[in-house]
C-alpha positions, 0 to 999 in steps of 0.5 A, spaced: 495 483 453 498 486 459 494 486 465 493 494 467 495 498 472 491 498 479 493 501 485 492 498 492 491 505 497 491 503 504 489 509 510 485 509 515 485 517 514 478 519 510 482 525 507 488 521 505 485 516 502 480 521 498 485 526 496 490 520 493 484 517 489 483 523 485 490 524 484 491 517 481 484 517 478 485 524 474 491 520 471 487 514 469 489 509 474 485 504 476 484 504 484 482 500 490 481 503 497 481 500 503 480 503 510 485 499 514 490 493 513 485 488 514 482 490 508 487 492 505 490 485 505 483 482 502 484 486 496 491 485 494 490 477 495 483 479 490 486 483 485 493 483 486 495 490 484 501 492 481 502 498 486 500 499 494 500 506 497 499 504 505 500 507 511 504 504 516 500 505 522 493 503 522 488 499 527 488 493 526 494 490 521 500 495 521 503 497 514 508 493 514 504 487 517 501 489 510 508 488 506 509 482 510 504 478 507 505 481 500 513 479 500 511 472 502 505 471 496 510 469 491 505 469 486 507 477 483 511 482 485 508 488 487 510 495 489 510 497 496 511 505 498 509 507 505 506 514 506 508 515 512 510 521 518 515 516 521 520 518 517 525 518 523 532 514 520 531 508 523 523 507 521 526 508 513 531 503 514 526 497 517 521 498 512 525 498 506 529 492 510 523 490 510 521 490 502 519 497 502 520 500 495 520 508 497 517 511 504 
């Protein structure tokens, strides 16, 4: 049996996080929220979802501290989107230089 879809959503935004869940709850997704990096890291080695939703900016470990730590875990590939306002050129090209899927 195929393991089922999880979203891992990372912001330290309250209305962001909330109006994400809902939106992919309505769509049957299982979700799991976090309010900042370093929970957001503790779920994903947890649970291991198929797909994290982060902010880049976050207090205590940044979105692409997060995405570092996922590319390195070797165990299972998981996708990786920023959402973010840091939608300057070169922000776009580091984070997918990174490992970003979509930003």
């Amino acid at each position: 049996m195929d393991d089922p879809f999880v979203v891992l959503v990372a912001d330290d935004e309250p209305v962001t996080r909330t109006r994400l869940t809902s939106t992919l709850r309505r769509e049957g997704v299982e979700v799991l929220i976090a309010a900042n990096g370093c929970q957001a890291l503790e779920l994903y080695k947890e649970r291991r979802p198929s797909l994290v939703i982060t902010d880049w900016m976050m207090p205590d470990l940044s979105g692409m501290d997060l995405l570092t730590a996922i590319r390195s875990d070797s165990e299972r590939y998981t996708y990786v989107i920023f959402l973010t306002g840091l939608a300057q050129k070169k922000n776009v090209i580091a984070g997918l230089d990174a490992g970003a899927n979509d930003i």
